[in-house]
N, CA, C and O of each residue as an XYZ file, in Angstrom:
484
protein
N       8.995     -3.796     14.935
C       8.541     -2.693     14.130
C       7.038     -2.525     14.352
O       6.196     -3.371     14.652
N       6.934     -1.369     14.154
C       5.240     -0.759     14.204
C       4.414     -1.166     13.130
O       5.088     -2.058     12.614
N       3.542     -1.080     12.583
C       2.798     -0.705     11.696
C       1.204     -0.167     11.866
O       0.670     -0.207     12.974
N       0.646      0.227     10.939
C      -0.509      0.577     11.854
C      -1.701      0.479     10.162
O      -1.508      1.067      9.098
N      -2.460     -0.150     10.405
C      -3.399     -0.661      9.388
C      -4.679      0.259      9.009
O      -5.729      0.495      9.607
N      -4.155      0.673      7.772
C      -5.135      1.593      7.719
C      -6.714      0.960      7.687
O      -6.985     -0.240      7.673
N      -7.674      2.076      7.679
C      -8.788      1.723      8.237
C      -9.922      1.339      6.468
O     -10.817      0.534      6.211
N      -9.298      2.289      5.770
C     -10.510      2.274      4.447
C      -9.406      1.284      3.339
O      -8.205      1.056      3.195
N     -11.060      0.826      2.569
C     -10.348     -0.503      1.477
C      -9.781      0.695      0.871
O     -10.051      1.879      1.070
N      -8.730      0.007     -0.105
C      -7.946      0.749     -1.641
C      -8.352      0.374     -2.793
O      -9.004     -0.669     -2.860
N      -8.169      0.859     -3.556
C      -7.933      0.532     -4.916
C      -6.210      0.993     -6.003
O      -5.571      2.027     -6.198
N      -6.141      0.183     -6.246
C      -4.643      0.118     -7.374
C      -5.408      0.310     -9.202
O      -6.120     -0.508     -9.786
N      -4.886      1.774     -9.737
C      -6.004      1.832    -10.479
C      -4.563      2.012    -11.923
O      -3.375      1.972    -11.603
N      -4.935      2.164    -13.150
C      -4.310      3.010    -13.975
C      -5.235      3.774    -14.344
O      -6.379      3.474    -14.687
N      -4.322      5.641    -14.219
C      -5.553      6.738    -15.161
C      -5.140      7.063    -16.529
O      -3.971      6.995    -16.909
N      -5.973      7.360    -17.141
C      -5.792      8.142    -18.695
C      -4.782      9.185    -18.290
O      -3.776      9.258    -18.995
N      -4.884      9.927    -17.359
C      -4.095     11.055    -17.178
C      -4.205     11.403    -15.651
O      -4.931     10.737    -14.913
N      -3.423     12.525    -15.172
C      -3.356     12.880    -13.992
C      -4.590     13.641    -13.359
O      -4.720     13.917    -12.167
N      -5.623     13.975    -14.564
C      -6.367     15.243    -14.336
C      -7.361     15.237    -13.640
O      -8.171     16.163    -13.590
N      -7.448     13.880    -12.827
C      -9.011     13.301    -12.399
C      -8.461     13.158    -10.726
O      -9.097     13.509     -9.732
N      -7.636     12.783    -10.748
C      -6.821     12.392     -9.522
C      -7.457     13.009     -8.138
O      -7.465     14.207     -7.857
N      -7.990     11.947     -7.330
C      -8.600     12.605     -5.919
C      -8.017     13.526     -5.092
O      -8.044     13.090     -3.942
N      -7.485     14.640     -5.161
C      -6.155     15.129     -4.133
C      -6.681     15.388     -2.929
O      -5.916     15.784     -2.049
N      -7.967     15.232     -2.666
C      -8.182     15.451     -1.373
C      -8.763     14.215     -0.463
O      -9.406     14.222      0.587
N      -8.289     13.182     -1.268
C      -8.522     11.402     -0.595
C      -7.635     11.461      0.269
O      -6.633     12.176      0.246
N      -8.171     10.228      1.596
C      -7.522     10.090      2.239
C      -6.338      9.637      1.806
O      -5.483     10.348      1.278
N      -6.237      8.324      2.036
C      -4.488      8.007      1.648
C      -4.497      8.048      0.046
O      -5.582      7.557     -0.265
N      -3.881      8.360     -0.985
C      -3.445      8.076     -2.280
C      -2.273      8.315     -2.543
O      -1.709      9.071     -1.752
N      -1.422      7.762     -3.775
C      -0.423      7.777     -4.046
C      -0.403      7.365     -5.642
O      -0.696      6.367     -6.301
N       0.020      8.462     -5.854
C       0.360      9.234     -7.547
C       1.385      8.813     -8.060
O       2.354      9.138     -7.373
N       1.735      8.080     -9.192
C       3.334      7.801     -9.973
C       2.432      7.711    -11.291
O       1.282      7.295    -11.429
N       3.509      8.341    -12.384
C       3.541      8.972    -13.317
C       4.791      8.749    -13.938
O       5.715      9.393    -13.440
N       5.154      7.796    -15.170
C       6.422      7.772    -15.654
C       5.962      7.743    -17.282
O       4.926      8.102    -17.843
N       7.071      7.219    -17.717
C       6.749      7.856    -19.318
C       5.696      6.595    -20.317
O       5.293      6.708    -21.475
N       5.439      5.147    -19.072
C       4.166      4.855    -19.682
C       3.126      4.507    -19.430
O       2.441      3.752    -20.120
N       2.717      5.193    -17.995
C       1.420      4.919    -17.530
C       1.393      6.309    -16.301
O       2.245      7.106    -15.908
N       0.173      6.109    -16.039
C       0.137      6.962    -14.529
C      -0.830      6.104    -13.213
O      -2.057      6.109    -13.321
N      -0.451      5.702    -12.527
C      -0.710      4.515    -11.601
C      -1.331      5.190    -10.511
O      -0.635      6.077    -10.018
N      -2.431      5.013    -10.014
C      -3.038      6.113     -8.622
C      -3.311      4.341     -7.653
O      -3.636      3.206     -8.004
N      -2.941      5.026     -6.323
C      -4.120      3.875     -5.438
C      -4.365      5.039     -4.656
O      -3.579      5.975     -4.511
N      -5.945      4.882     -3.965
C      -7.177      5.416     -3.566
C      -7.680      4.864     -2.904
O      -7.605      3.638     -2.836
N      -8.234      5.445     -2.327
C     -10.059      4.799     -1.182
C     -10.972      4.064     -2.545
O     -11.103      4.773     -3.542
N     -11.307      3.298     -2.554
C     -12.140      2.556     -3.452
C     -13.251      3.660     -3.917
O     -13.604      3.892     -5.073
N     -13.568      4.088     -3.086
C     -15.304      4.876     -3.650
C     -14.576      6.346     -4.378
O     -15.261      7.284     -4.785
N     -13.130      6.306     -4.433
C     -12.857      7.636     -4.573
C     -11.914      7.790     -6.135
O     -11.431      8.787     -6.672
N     -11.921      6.427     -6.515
C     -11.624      6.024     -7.967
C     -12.222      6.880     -8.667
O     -13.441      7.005     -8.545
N     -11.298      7.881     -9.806
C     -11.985      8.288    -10.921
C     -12.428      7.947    -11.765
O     -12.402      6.726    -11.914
N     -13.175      8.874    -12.950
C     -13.965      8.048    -13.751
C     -12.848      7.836    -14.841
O     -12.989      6.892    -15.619
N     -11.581      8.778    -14.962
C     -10.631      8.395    -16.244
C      -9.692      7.193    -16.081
O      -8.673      6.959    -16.731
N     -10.387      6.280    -14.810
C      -9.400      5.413    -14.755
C      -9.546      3.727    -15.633
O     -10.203      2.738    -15.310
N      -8.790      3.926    -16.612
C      -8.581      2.544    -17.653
C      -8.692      1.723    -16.970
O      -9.486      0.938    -17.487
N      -8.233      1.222    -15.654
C      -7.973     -0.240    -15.228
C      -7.943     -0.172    -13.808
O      -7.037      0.562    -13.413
N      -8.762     -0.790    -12.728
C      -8.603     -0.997    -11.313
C      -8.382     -1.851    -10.758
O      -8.690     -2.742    -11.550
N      -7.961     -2.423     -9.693
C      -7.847     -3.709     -9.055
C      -8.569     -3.389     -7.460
O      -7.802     -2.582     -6.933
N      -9.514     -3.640     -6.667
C     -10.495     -2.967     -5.660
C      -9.639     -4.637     -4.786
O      -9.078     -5.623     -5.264
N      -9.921     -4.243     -3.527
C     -10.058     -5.094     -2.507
C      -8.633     -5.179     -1.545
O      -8.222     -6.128     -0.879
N      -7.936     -3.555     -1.772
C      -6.330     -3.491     -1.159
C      -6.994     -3.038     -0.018
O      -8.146     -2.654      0.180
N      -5.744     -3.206      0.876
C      -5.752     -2.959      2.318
C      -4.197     -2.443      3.308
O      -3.594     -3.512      3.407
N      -3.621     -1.711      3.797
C      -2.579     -1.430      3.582
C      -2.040     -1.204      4.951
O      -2.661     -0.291      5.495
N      -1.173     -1.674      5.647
C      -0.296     -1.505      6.767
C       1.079     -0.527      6.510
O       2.039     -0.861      5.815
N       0.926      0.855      7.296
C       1.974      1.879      6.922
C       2.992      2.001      8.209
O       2.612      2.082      9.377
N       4.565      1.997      7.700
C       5.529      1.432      8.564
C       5.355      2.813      9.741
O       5.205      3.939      9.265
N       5.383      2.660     11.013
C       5.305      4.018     11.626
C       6.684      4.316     11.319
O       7.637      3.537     11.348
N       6.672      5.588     11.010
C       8.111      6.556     10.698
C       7.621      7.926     11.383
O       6.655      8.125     12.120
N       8.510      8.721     10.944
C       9.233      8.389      9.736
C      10.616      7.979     10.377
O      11.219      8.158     11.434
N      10.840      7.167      8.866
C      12.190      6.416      8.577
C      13.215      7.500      7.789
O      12.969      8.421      7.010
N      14.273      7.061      8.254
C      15.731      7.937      7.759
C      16.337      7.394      7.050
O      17.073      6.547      7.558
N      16.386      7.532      5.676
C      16.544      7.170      4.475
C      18.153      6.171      4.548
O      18.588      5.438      3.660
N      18.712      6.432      5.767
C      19.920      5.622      5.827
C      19.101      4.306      5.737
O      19.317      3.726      4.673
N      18.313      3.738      6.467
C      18.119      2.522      7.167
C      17.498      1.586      6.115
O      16.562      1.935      5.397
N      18.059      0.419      6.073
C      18.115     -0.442      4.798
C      17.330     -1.464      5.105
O      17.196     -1.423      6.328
N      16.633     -2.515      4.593
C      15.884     -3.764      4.437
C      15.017     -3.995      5.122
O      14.781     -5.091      5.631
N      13.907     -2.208      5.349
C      12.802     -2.348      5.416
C      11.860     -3.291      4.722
O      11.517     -4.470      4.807
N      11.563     -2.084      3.898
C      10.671     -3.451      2.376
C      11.161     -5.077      2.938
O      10.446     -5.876      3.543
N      12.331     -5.224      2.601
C      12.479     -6.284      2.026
C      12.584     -7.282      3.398
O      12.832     -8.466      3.172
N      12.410     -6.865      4.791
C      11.862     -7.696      5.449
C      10.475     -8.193      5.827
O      10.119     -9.282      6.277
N       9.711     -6.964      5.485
C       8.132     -7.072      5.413
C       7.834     -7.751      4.579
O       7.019     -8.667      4.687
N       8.466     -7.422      3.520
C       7.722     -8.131      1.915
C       8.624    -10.022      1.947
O       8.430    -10.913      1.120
N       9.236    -10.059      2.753
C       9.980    -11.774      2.706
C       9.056    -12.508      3.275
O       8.495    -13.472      2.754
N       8.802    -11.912      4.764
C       7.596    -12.213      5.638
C       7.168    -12.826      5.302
O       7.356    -14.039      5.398
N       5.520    -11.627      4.129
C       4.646    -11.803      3.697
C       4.789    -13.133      2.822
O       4.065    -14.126      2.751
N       6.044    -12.778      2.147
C       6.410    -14.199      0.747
C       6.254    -15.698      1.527
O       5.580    -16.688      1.245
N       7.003    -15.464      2.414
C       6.949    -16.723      3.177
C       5.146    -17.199      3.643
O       4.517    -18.252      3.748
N       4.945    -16.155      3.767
C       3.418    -16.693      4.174
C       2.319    -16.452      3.194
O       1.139    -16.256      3.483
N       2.851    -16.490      1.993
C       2.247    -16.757      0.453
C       1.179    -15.779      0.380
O       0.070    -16.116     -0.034
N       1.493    -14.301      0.842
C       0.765    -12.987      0.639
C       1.078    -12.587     -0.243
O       2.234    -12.944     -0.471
N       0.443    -11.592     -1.438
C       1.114    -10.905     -2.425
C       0.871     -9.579     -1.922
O      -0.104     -9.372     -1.200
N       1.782     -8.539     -2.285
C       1.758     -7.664     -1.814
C       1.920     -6.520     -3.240
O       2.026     -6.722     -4.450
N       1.874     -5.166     -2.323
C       1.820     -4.197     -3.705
C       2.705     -2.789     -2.489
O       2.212     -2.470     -1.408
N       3.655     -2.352     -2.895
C       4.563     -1.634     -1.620
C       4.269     -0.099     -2.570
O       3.884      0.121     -3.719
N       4.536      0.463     -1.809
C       4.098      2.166     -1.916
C       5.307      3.237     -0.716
O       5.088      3.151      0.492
N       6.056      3.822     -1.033
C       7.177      4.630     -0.207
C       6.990      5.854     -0.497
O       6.676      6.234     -1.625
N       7.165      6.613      0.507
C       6.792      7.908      0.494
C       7.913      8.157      0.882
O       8.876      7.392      0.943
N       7.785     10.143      1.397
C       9.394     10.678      2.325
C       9.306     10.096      3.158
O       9.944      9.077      2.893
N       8.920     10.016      4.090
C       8.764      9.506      5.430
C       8.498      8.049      6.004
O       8.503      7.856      7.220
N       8.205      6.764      4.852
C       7.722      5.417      5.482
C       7.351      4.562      4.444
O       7.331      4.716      3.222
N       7.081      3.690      5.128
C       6.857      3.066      3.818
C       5.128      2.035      4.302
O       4.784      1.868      5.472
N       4.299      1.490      3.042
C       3.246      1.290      2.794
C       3.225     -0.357      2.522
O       4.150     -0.370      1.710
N       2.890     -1.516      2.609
C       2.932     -2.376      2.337
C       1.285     -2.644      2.509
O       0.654     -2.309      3.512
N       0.762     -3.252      1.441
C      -0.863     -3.260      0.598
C      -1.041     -4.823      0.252
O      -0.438     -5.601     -0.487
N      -2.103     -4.928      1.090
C      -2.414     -6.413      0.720
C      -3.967     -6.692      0.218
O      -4.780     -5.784      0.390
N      -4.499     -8.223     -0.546
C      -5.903     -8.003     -0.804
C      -6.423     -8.234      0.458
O      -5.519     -8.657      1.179
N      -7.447     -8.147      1.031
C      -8.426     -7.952      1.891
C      -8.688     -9.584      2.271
O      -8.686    -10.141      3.369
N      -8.855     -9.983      1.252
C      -8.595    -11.686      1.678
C      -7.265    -12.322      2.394
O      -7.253    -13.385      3.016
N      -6.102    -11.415      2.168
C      -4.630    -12.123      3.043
C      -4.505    -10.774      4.342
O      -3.666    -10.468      5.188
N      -5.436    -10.406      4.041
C      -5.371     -9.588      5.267
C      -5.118    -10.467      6.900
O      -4.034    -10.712      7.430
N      -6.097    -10.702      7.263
C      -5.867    -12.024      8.706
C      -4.435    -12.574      8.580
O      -3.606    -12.131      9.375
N      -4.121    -13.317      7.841
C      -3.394    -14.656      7.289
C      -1.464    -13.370      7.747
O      -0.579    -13.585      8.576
N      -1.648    -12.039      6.583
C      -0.677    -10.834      6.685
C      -0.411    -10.526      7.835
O       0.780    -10.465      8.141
N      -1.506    -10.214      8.903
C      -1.572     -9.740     10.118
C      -0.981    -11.222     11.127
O       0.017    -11.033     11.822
N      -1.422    -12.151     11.138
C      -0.698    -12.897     11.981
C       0.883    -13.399     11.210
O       1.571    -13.884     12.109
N       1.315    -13.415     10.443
C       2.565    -13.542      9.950
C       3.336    -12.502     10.909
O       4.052    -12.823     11.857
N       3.005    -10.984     10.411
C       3.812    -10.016     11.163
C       3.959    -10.286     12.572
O       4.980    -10.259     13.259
N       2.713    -10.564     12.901
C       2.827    -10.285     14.526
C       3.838    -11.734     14.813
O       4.666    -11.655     15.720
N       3.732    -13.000     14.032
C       4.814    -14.203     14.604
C       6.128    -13.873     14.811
O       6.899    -14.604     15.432
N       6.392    -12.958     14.395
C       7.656    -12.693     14.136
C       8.100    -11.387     14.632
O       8.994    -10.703     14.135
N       7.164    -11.015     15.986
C       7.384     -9.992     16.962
C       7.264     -8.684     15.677
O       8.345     -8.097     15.631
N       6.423     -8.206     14.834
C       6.024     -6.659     14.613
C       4.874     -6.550     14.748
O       4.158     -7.351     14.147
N       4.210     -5.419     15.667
C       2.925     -5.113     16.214
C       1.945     -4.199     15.267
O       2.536     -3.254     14.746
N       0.923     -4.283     15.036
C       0.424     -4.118     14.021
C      -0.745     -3.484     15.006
O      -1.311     -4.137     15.882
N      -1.023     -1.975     14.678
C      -1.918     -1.543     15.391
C      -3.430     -1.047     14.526
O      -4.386     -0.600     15.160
Protein backbone atom coordinates (compact mmCIF):
# COMPACT_ATOMS: atom_id res chain seq x y z
CA UNK A 1 0.00 0.00 0.00
CA UNK A 2 0.84 3.67 -0.67
CA UNK A 3 0.70 6.30 1.64
CA UNK A 4 1.96 9.60 1.32
CA UNK A 5 2.81 11.88 4.49
CA UNK A 6 1.54 14.92 4.66
CA UNK A 7 3.86 17.78 4.85
CA UNK A 8 2.25 20.43 7.68
CA UNK A 9 1.93 19.55 11.65
CA UNK A 10 -2.02 19.10 12.78
CA UNK A 11 -3.87 19.81 15.39
CA UNK A 12 -7.00 17.58 16.92
CA UNK A 13 -9.05 20.39 18.44
CA UNK A 14 -12.77 20.57 20.04
CA UNK A 15 -14.87 23.88 18.82
CA UNK A 16 -17.64 25.74 20.66
CA UNK A 17 -19.33 25.56 17.37
CA UNK A 18 -18.85 25.14 13.68
CA UNK A 19 -18.67 28.92 13.01
CA UNK A 20 -14.91 29.50 13.24
CA UNK A 21 -13.92 26.51 11.23
CA UNK A 22 -10.86 27.13 8.70
CA UNK A 23 -12.59 26.08 5.32
CA UNK A 24 -9.95 27.18 3.39
CA UNK A 25 -7.02 25.06 5.41
CA UNK A 26 -5.16 22.82 3.91
CA UNK A 27 -6.07 19.42 5.11
CA UNK A 28 -9.07 19.62 7.85
CA UNK A 29 -11.69 17.49 8.82
CA UNK A 30 -15.05 18.55 10.41
CA UNK A 31 -17.41 16.01 12.61
CA UNK A 32 -20.19 17.33 14.36
CA UNK A 33 -22.57 14.97 16.36
CA UNK A 34 -25.00 15.69 19.02
CA UNK A 35 -22.07 16.23 21.65
CA UNK A 36 -19.25 17.92 20.48
CA UNK A 37 -17.85 19.28 17.16
CA UNK A 38 -14.24 17.89 16.64
CA UNK A 39 -12.02 19.86 13.81
CA UNK A 40 -8.23 18.70 13.00
CA UNK A 41 -6.23 21.50 11.17
CA UNK A 42 -2.81 22.87 10.28
CA UNK A 43 -1.73 23.90 13.78
CA UNK A 44 -1.34 27.75 13.05
CA UNK A 45 -4.84 27.51 11.57
CA UNK A 46 -6.68 26.52 14.93
CA UNK A 47 -9.52 28.79 15.81
CA UNK A 48 -9.96 30.97 18.46
CA UNK A 49 -13.55 29.12 19.53
CA UNK A 50 -11.69 26.14 20.05
CA UNK A 51 -12.29 24.68 23.89
CA UNK A 52 -9.62 22.06 23.69
CA UNK A 53 -6.48 21.16 21.32
CA UNK A 54 -4.04 18.51 21.17
CA UNK A 55 -0.90 20.16 18.62
CA UNK A 56 1.94 17.86 17.49
CA UNK A 57 -0.27 15.39 14.78
CA UNK A 58 1.19 14.33 11.71
CA UNK A 59 -0.71 12.29 9.22
CA UNK A 60 -0.06 9.61 6.44
CA UNK A 61 -3.15 9.58 3.78
CA UNK A 62 -3.94 6.07 2.17
CA UNK A 63 -3.42 6.86 -1.73
CA UNK A 64 -7.00 6.22 -3.13
CA UNK A 65 -9.24 6.56 -3.76
CA UNK A 66 -10.52 3.42 -2.18
CA UNK A 67 -13.88 1.62 -3.16
CA UNK A 68 -15.89 1.39 -0.34
CA UNK A 69 -16.13 -2.50 -1.01
CA UNK A 70 -12.57 -3.07 0.25
CA UNK A 71 -12.33 -4.07 3.90
CA UNK A 72 -9.41 -3.99 6.67
CA UNK A 73 -7.86 -1.00 5.60
CA UNK A 74 -7.86 0.89 8.98
CA UNK A 75 -7.51 -2.00 10.70
CA UNK A 76 -4.31 -3.15 9.11
CA UNK A 77 -2.56 0.19 9.42
CA UNK A 78 -3.84 0.84 12.81
CA UNK A 79 -2.61 -3.15 14.08
CA UNK A 80 0.76 -2.22 12.57
CA UNK A 81 1.05 0.86 14.32
CA UNK A 82 -0.39 -1.10 17.74
CA UNK A 83 2.17 -3.51 17.39
CA UNK A 84 4.77 -0.92 17.26
CA UNK A 85 3.23 0.93 20.33
CA UNK A 86 2.08 4.11 18.09
CA UNK A 87 -1.13 5.74 19.04
CA UNK A 88 -2.94 6.82 16.42
CA UNK A 89 -6.06 9.13 15.67
CA UNK A 90 -7.80 7.79 11.98
CA UNK A 91 -9.84 10.29 9.91
CA UNK A 92 -11.95 8.72 6.50
CA UNK A 93 -13.14 10.62 3.99
CA UNK A 94 -15.07 9.57 0.39
CA UNK A 95 -12.19 8.64 -1.11
CA UNK A 96 -9.28 7.25 1.60
CA UNK A 97 -8.47 7.10 4.50
CA UNK A 98 -6.03 9.29 7.05
CA UNK A 99 -4.07 7.68 9.75
CA UNK A 100 -2.46 10.69 12.31
CA UNK A 101 0.26 10.19 14.48
CA UNK A 102 2.22 12.52 17.27
CA UNK A 103 5.25 13.88 15.66
CA UNK A 104 7.31 12.05 18.19
CA UNK A 105 6.12 8.29 16.71
CA UNK A 106 6.46 9.68 13.57
CA UNK A 107 10.17 7.88 12.59
CA UNK A 108 9.39 4.84 14.86
CA UNK A 109 5.33 4.89 12.42
CA UNK A 110 7.30 5.32 9.30
CA UNK A 111 9.69 2.43 9.71
CA UNK A 112 6.97 -0.01 11.06
CA UNK A 113 5.01 0.59 7.70
CA UNK A 114 7.75 0.37 5.51
CA UNK A 115 8.85 -3.36 7.54
CA UNK A 116 6.11 -4.70 6.43
CA UNK A 117 6.45 -3.75 2.65
CA UNK A 118 3.95 -0.25 2.58
CA UNK A 119 5.81 2.66 0.96
CA UNK A 120 5.36 5.76 2.46
CA UNK A 121 6.08 8.68 0.23
Amino acid sequence: MILRKLPEPLAVCRLAGVGDAPLDAGFFALVRTADEVSLVCPTDRVPSNATARDDGWRAFGVQGPLDFSLVGILADLTAILRDAGVPVFAVSTYGTDYILVKQGDLARAEAALAAVGHTVL
